[in-house]
Structure formats: C-alpha cells, structure tokens
C-alpha positions, 0 to 999 in steps of 0.5 A: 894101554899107552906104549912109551919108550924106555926114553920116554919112561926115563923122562917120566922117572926124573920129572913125576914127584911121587917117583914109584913106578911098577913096570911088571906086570903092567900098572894102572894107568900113571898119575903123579898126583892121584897115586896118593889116591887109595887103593889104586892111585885114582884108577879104574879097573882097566884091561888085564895083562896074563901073569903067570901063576907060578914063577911071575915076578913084580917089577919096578923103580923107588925114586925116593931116597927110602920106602916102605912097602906092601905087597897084596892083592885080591881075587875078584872079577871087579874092582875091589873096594879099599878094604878088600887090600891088605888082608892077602899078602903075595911075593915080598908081603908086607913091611918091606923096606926099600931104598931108592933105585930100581926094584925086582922080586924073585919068582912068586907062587901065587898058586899057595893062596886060596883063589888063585887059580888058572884063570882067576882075575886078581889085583895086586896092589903094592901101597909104597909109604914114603916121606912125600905120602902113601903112594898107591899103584895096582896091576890088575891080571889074570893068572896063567898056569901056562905061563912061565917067568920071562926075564923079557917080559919083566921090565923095571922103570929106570932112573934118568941116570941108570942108577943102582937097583934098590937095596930091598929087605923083605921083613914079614914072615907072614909072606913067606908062610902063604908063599912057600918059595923064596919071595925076593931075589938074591942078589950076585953079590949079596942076599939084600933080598932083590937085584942089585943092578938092571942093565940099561941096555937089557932095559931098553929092549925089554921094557914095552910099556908101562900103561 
C-alpha cells in the first residue's frame, strides 16, 4: 500500500472528480477513472487489512453535493465476481442517502450474518451513485474477533477546506434486521445517522493512509 499524508489526501479529495473516498478500513488502490468500474472500481484483490468482527466502523468522504449509496459485502477467499455484491447488507445497508462531507458509521456487528467468522476473508464493497455516475470502492479484510473499534485506527478522507461531515439517513431496514446493533452514529447534536464533524487535527494524526 501506498502511504500518503493527510496533506497529500486533502490534494487527492480537491483535484479527483469522482470525490468518493473510503478511508476505513482501507480501499482498493484509488483511480478516479476507473472507480466508475464495477465491482471494485478497476481493482484487483489486493492485500487484506484486519477488521474487527464486532465494533469495526466504515469510514470516508462524499465530495459530490448529494449521494446514494450501498453498503454489502461477500466472504470469500477470492476475488468475487460483480454478482456475488449486493446480495448481503452490513452497517448502514442499502439506499443510504448522503450529502457532500466527510462520513462515518457506527460501530457494525458483522458476527450476525452467516460467513463471518473469526478469520474469514470478506470484501466490503460500497456502490455510491451520484450525478457524475455509480462510483464503485471496495476494502477487502479479515475479520478479527480480538479486535476492538479504535477511533485511531478509523480514519476519514477530508475536504481540502475541512468541511462539515456528511448528513447521512440510513433508509433500509433490512440492514438493520441482519445487523442487530445500531448501523450509523448519533450524532452530538442530532440523530442524522452519522457524525457531523471530523476534527482536522484529530485527521491529521489518525489518517496513515488510504492505499
């Protein structure tokens, strides 16, 4: 994976035009033009990164004015093909509506839905729909039961002007029915579904990379 500064990311955010980034746990390598390149936006499987099994959190940046997107995933040891997505949501689930800023779910309990175990390989992919075009990002992980959510460890992307986190509404109860605890956070200063604010200064010493 390649490291890059939150400086270098904050140039990447202001400069890519498909401007949807997932930070947490870490993508697929980035292309702007191949992320309208299902399922995975033009990228192989690649190295995995740990992801807890209970308490993990999906982290990232919308810089479109407004978005729709779904959150699911696969378990497999390989690549998975376009149609194997789509069929299992996690976190958030499916139709969820963002607006443009930075982005955070709550903690997610993967260990509800069948396959995913201590030690199972899983891909998350989340399909982002915006008026520029579906814009397709995965994360491909294994999941560990020893691991507990890390606020450290769960970086999100940042607008070159530090701007407002995104006004999400998670919409599909089916989610929520796979996922039993709650699928986004609550915010401090309202129940919009995820986090209003990302403090720069908490960005720049937590975001390692993001490919």
């Amino acid at each position: 994976m390649q490291l890059l500064s939150a400086v270098s990311l904050i140039a990447l955010a202001s400069t890519v035009s498909a401007h949807f980034l997932v930070g947490a746990p870490p993508s697929r390598p980035f292309d702007d033009d191949g992320e309208l390149i299902a399922p995975c936006g033009g990228q192989p499987l690649g190295a995995r990164s740990q992801f807890p099994l209970t308490g993990g959190v999906v982290s990232g940046g919308l810089y479109h004015p407004t978005g729709t997107a779904n959150f699911s995933l696969v378990v497999s040891n390989v690549d998975p093909t376009a149609d194997q997505f789509g069929q299992v949501p996690f976190g958030p689930g499916f139709n969820v509506k963002f607006t443009e800023g930075l982005w955070s779910t709550d903690k997610i309990d993967l260990s509800q839905i069948p396959g995913c175990v201590d030690g199972a390989n899983v891909t998350m992919q989340v399909v982002m729909t915006t008026v520029d075009g579906t814009l397709y990002v995965c994360m491909d992980v294994t999941l560990d039961k020893t691991l507990t959510a890390d606020p450290i460890s769960s970086p999100v992307p940042a607008k070159d002007d530090d701007g407002p986190a995104a006004n999400v509404t998670a919409t599909a109860t089916t989610a929520k029915a796979v996922v039993p605890t709650s699928a986004v956070t609550t915010s401090a200063k309202g129940s919009n579904g995820f986090v209003d604010s990302v403090s720069a200064t908490l960005f720049t010493a937590f975001f390692a990379f993001l490919f």
